[in-house]
C-alpha positions as CSV (number, residue, x, y, z in Angstrom):
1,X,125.2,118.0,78.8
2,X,124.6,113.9,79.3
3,X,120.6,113.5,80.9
4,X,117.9,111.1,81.2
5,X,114.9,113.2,81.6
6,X,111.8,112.1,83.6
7,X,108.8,110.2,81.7
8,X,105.8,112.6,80.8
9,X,103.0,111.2,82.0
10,X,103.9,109.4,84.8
11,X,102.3,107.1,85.8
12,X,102.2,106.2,81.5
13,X,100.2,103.8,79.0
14,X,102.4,101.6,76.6
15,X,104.1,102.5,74.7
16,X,106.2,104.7,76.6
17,X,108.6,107.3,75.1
18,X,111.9,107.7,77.1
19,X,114.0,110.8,76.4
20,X,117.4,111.8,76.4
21,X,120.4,113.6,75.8
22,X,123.9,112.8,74.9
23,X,126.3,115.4,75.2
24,X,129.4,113.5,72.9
25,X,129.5,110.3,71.4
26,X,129.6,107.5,73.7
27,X,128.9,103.8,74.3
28,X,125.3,104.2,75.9
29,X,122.8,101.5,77.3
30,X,119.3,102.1,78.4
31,X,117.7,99.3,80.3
32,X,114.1,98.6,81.7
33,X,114.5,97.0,85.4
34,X,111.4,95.7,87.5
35,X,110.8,96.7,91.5
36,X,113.3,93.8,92.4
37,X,116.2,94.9,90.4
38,X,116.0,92.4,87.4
39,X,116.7,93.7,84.1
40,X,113.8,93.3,81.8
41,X,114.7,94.5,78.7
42,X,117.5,96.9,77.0
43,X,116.4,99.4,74.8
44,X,119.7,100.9,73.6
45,X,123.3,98.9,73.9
46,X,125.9,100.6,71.1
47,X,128.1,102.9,70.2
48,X,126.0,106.3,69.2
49,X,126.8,110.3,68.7
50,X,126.0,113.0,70.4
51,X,122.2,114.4,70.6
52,X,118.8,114.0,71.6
53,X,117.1,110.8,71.3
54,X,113.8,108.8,71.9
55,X,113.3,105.8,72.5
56,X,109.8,104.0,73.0
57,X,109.1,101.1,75.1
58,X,106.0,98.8,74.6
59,X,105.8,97.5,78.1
60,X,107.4,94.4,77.1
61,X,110.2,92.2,78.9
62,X,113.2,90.7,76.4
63,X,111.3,87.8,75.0
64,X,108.1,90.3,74.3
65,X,105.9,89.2,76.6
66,X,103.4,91.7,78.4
67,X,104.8,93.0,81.3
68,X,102.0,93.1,83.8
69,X,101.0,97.2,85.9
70,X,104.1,98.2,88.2
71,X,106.9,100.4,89.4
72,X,110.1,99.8,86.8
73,X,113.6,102.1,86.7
74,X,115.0,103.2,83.9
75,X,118.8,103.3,83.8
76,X,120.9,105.4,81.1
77,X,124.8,104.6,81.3
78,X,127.5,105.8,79.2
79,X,131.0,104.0,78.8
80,X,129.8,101.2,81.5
81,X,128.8,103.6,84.0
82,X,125.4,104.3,85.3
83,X,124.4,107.8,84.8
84,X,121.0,108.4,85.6
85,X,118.5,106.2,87.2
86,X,114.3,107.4,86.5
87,X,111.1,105.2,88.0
88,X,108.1,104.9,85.7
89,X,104.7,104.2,86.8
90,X,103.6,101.0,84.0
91,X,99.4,100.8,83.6
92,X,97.4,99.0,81.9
């Protein structure tokens, strides 16, 4: 079973630790997108097997820059289609 489980706390202090599960190997991408829909960063882009994974964010857009207290979505999509879409709660 493929799922993008919810972020613990929420709302969370960086770094934040993103969790999920990947039920066979797949081409997967997690990206960070703010309140208006812009992608911010991608965490995971790539060709990986099947499992449980973690991966940690450090509030930070593409070019590393601080990202400032807001609402952000997390996406997981496997094989180019979106999956599962979370909201996180960033604080500083």
């Amino acid at each position: 079973m493929t799922e993008l489980y919810g972020v613990i706390p929420n709302p969370s202090r960086c770094p934040v630790n993103i969790y999920y599960t990947i039920a066979e190997k797949s081409s997967v991408s997690l990206k960070i997108y703010d309140l208006t829909g812009r992608l911010v960063k991608v965490l995971q882009n790539g060709r990986i097997k099947a499992g449980d994974y973690r991966l940690k964010w450090d509030g930070t857009d593409k070019n590393g820059n601080p990202l400032p207290a807001g609402v952000y979505f997390y996406r997981l999509a496997l094989n180019g289609k979106p999956t599962s879409t979370k909201k996180l709660i960033l604080v500083r």
